[in-house]
Every structure is written in C-alpha cells, then in structure tokens.
PASE-701553 format. One record per residue (C-alpha): x, y, z; residue in three letters. Coordinates in steps of 0.1 Angstrom, whole numbers, plus 5000, padded with zeros to 4 digits. Example, Ala and Ser with C-alpha at 12.3 -4.5 7.8 and 13.67 -1.06 7.14 Angstrom:
REM PASE-701553
X:5123 | Y:4955 | Z:5078 | res:Ala
X:5137 | Y:4989 | Z:5071 | res:Ser
REM end
This chain:
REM PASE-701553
X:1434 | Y:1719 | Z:0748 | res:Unk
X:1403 | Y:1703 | Z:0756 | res:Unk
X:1381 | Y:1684 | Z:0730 | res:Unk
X:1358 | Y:1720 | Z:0728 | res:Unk
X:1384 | Y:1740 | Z:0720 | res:Unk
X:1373 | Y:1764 | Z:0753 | res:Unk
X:1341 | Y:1766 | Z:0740 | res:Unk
X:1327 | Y:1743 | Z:0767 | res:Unk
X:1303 | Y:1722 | Z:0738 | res:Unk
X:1311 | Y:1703 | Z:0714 | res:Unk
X:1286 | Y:1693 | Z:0684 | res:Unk
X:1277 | Y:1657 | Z:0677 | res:Unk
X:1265 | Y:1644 | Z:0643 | res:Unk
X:1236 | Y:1618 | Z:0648 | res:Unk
X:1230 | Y:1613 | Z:0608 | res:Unk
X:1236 | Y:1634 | Z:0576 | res:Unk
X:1209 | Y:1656 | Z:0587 | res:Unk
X:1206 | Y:1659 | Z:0625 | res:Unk
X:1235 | Y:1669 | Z:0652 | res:Unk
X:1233 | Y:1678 | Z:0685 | res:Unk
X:1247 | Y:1700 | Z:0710 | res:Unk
X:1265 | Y:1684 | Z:0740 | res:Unk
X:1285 | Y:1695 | Z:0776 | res:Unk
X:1325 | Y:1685 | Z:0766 | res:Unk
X:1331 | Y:1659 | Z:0790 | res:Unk
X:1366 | Y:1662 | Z:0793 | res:Unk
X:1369 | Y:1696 | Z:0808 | res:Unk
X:1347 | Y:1721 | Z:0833 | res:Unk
X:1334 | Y:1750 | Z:0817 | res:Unk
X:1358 | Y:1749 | Z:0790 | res:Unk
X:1389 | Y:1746 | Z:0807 | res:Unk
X:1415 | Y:1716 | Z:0815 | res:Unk
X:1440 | Y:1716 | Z:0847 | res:Unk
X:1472 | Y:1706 | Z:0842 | res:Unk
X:1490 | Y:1690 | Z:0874 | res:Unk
X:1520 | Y:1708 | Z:0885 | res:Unk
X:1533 | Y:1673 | Z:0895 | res:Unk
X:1529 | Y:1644 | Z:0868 | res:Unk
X:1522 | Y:1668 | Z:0840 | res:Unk
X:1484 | Y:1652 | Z:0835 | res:Unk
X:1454 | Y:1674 | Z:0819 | res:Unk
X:1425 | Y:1667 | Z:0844 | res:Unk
X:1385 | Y:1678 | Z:0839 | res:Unk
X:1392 | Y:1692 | Z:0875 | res:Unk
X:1423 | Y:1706 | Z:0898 | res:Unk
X:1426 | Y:1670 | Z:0913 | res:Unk
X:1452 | Y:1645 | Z:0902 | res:Unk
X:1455 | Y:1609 | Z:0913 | res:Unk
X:1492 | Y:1606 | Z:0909 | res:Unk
X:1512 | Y:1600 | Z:0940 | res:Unk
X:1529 | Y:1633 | Z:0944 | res:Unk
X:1497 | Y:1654 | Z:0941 | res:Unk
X:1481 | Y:1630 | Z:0964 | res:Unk
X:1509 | Y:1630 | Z:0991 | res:Unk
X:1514 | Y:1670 | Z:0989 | res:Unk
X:1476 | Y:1675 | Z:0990 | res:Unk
X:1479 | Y:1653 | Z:1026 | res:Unk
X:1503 | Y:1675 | Z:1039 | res:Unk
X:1485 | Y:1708 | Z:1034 | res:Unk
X:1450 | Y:1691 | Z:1048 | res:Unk
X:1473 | Y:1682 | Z:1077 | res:Unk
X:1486 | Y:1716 | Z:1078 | res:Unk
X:1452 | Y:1733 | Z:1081 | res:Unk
X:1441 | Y:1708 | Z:1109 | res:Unk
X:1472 | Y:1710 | Z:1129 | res:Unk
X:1465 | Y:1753 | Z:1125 | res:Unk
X:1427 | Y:1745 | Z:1135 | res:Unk
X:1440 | Y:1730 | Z:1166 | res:Unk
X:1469 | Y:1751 | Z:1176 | res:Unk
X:1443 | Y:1779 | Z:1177 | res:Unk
X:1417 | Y:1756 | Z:1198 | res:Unk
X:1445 | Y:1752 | Z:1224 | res:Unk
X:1456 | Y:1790 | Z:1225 | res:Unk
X:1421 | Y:1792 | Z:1234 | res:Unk
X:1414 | Y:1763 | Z:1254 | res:Unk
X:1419 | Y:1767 | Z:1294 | res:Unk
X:1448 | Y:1746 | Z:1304 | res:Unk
X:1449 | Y:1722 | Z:1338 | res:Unk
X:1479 | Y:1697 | Z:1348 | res:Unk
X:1467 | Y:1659 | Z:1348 | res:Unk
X:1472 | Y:1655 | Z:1383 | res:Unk
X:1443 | Y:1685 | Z:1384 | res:Unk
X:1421 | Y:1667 | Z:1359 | res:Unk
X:1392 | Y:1651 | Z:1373 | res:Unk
X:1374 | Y:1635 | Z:1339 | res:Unk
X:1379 | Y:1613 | Z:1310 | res:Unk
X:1402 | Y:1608 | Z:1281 | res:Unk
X:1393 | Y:1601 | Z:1239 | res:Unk
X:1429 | Y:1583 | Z:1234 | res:Unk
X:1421 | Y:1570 | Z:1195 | res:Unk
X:1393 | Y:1583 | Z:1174 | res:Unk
X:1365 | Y:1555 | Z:1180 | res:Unk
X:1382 | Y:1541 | Z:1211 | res:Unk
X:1364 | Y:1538 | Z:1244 | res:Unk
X:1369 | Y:1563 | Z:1270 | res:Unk
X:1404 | Y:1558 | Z:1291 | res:Unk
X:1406 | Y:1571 | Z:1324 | res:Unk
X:1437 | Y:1586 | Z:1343 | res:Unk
X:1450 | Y:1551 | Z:1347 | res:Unk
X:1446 | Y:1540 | Z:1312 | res:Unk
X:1468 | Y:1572 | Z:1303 | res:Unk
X:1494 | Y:1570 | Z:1324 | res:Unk
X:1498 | Y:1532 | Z:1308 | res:Unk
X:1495 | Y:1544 | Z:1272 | res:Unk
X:1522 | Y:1572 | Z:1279 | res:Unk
X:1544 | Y:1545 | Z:1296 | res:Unk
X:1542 | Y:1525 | Z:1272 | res:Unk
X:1548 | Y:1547 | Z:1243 | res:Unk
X:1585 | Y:1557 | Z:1264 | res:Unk
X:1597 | Y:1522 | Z:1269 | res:Unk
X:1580 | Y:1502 | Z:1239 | res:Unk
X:1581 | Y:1528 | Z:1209 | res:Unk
X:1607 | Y:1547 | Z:1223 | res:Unk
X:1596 | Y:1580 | Z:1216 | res:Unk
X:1614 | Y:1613 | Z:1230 | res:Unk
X:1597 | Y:1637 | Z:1248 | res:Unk
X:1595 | Y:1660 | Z:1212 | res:Unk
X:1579 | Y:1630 | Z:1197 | res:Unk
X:1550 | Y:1628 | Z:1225 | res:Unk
X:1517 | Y:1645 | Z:1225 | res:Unk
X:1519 | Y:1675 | Z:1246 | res:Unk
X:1482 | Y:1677 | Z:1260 | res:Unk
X:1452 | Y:1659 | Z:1255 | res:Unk
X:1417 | Y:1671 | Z:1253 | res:Unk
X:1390 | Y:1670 | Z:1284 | res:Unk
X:1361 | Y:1658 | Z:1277 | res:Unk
X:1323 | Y:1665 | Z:1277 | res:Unk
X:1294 | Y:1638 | Z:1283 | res:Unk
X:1261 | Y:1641 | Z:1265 | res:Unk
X:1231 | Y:1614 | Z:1274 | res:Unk
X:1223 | Y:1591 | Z:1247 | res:Unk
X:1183 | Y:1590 | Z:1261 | res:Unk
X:1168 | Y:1599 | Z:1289 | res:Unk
X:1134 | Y:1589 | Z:1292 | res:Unk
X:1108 | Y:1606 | Z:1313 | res:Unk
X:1072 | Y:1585 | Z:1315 | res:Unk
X:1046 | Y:1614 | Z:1307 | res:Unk
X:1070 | Y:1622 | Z:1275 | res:Unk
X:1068 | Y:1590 | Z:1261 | res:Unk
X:1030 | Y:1585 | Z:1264 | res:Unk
X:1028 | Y:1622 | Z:1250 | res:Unk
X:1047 | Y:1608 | Z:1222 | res:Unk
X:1024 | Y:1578 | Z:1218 | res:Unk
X:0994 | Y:1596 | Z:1217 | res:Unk
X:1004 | Y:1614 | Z:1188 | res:Unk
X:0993 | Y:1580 | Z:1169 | res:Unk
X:0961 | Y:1573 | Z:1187 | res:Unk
X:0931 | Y:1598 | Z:1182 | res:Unk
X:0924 | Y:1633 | Z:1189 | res:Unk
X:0932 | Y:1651 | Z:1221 | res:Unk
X:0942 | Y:1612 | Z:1237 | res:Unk
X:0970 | Y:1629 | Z:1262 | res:Unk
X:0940 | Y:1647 | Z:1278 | res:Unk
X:0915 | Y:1615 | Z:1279 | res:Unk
X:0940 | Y:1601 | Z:1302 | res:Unk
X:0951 | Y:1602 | Z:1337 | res:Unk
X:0983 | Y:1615 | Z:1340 | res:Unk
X:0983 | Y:1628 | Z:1371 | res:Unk
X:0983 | Y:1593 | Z:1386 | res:Unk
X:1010 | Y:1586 | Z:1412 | res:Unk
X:1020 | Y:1553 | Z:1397 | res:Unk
X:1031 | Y:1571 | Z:1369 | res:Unk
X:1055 | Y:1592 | Z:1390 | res:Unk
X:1063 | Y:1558 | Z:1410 | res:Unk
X:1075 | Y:1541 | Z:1378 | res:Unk
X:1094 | Y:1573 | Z:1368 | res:Unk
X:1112 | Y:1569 | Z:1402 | res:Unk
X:1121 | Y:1538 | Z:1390 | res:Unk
X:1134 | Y:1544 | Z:1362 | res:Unk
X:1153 | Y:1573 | Z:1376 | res:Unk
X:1170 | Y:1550 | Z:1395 | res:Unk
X:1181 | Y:1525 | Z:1370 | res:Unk
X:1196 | Y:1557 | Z:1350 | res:Unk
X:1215 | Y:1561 | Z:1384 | res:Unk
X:1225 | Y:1524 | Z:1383 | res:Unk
X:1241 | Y:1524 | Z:1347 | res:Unk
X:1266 | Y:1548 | Z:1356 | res:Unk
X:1284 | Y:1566 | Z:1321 | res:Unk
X:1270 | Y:1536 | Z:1301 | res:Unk
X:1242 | Y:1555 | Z:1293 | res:Unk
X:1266 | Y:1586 | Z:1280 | res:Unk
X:1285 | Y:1593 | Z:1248 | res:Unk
X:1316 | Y:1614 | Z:1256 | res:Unk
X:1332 | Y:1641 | Z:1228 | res:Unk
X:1363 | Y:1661 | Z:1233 | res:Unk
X:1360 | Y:1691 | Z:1250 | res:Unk
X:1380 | Y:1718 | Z:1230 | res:Unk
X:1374 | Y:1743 | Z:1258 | res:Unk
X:1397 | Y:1723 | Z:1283 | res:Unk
X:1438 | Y:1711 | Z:1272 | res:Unk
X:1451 | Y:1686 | Z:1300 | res:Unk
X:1491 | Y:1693 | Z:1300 | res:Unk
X:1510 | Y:1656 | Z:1299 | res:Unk
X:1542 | Y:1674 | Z:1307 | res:Unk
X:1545 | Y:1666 | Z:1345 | res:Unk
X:1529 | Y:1631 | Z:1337 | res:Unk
X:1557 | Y:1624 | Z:1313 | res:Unk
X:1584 | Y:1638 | Z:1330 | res:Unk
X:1572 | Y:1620 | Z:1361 | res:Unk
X:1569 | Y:1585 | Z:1345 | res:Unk
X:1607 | Y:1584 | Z:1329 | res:Unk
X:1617 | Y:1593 | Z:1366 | res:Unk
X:1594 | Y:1565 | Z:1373 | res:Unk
X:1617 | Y:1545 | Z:1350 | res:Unk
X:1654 | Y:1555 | Z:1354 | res:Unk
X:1644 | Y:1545 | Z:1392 | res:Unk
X:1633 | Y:1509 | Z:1380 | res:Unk
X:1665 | Y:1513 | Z:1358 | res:Unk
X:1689 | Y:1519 | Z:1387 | res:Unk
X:1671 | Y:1494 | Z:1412 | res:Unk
X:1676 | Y:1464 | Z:1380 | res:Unk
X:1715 | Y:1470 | Z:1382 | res:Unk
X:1719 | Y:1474 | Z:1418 | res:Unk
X:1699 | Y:1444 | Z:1426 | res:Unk
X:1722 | Y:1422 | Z:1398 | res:Unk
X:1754 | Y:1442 | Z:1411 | res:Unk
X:1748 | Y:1424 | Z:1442 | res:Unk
X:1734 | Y:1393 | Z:1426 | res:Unk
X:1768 | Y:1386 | Z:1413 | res:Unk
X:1790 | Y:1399 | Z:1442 | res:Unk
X:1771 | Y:1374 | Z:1465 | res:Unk
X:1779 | Y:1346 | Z:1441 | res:Unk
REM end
C-alpha cells in the first residue's frame, strides 16, 4: 500500500496551523507495482533486479527478431555470388565488401567454430545516401540570405566561370569515390549466405584433405 493509501496525495503539516497538499512520491496515480520476480513494490512496472532485467531482454529481443523476420518475408532475396554492393557487418563498422565477408564467414567456421545453425542466414544489401553535395549557385543562394535584400539578383550568376568551377567540383565528387557516401541497410534486399557458407567449408575440408596427404607422404618419404 502506498504512503497515500490510493488516494494519490498525501497531506503535509508545515506548522500547527498550515499543511499542504502534495503528489505521493512513492507511487503513480495512486498505485504501487509489485514485481512478479523479486517481490519489490515499485512507483512504476520496472524493476532493477536481475530477473526482471534479464526477462525484459528477452522479450525486447523477441519483438526485434519478429520485426525482422517480417522485413525478410518481405525483402527480395539474391544469392551473394548475385550481389553486386556493400555489406554493414557490425553496427558502427565500416562498410565490408564481398571479400571482407567471405573472410568474416571463414573465420567464424574455423576460429569460433560455429555450425551452420549457429551462422547468420542472410545479410542485408545496402543503400548509399550522399553526405553533401554541393552545387555553386546553391551555396551563394544560401549566402545571400545574410547579405541585403534581393543580393542573389544583384549578382551575376549566369557567369561561365561559375559553371567552370562547378565542373570542377563535379569532378573531385567523381574522384572521392563512396567517401563522400554514408551507407544504411537496405531492408528491401536479403543477400542468402547459404551457398557462400556451404562453399567455404568445401573450401576447407579440401585444405583439410590436402594437409594430410601432403604429411602422409612427408613421412613415407622419410
């Protein structure tokens, strides 16, 4: 029972004449939760004990891994050797390409021995979006805006150097390749790992056989 009683205030005495009327400050609207877990009365249906906390993972897991089952029902679906595009391996990791994935997969087989249950399934494509891109008559539009009135049309912008130096700059754009890119995951596009996987562990029972044929006939020669 909270310190209200359910009544959601609770009266204060300031002196022998005056009180006051406060919000209880150990419940919400006059009730108290009670976690199913530890037993604890909480102000709100949140608990920090270690079983609330751990089951309250599991069923934000559950909802994400439902959020994305139903992106990749959705999601068009290409085999990786068909996939002509980047990867987002880790959240916050640069971009990987085909290579880079291949190596990661590899790695997780042979290093962190994982079975093919245990290995991610797909991976998302991905979509570029341009962190700037400048154009000349913009940006003096934009400066203007702090000079004095009607500026933009005082000027020349019709002058060729200005298309010139925009040529320029088109070109360095050109130059930078995907620096000047972000990339996100494309939801819209699932790239199946299954013939990637199944091709690398051939890739490695073939090393496999080629180590113990090569010190077979390492030891018959001695």
């Amino acid at each position: 029972m909270p310190t209200c009683k359910g009544l959601r205030f609770i009266y204060k005495q300031k002196n022998k004449e005056e009180g006051i009327i406060e919000n209880c400050t150990n419940c919400y609207n006059g009730k108290l939760y009670v976690c199913q877990y530890c037993g604890k009365a909480n102000k709100t249906n949140h608990c920090d004990c270690k079983e609330f906390q751990e089951n309250r993972r599991k069923q934000l897991d559950k909802i994400q891994q439902e959020k994305e089952l139903e992106l990749f029902d959705k999601a068009k679906k290409i085999k990786f050797k068909d996939y002509d595009g980047k990867f987002i391996l880790n959240e916050g990791d640069f971009v990987k390409d085909s290579d880079d994935v291949e190596e990661w997969i590899y790695d997780k087989i042979v290093y962190d021995k994982l079975s093919d249950e245990e290995l991610p399934k797909y991976l998302w494509g991905t979509q570029t979006e341009l962190v700037f891109d400048l154009h000349i008559r913009d940006v003096i539009s934009d400066k203007c805006e702090d000079g004095y009135d009607d500026m933009y049309n005082c000027l020349n912008t019709n002058d060729e150097d200005l298309d010139k130096a925009q040529e320029y700059l088109d070109k360095w754009y050109k130059k930078q390749g995907d620096n000047i890119n972000i990339y996100y995951e494309n939801h819209s596009v699932a790239v199946l790992l299954d013939d990637l996987i199944k091709e690398i562990r051939n890739g490695i029972e073939k090393e496999k056989a080629n180590r113990e044929l090569e010190e077979r006939f390492g030891k018959e020669g001695e």
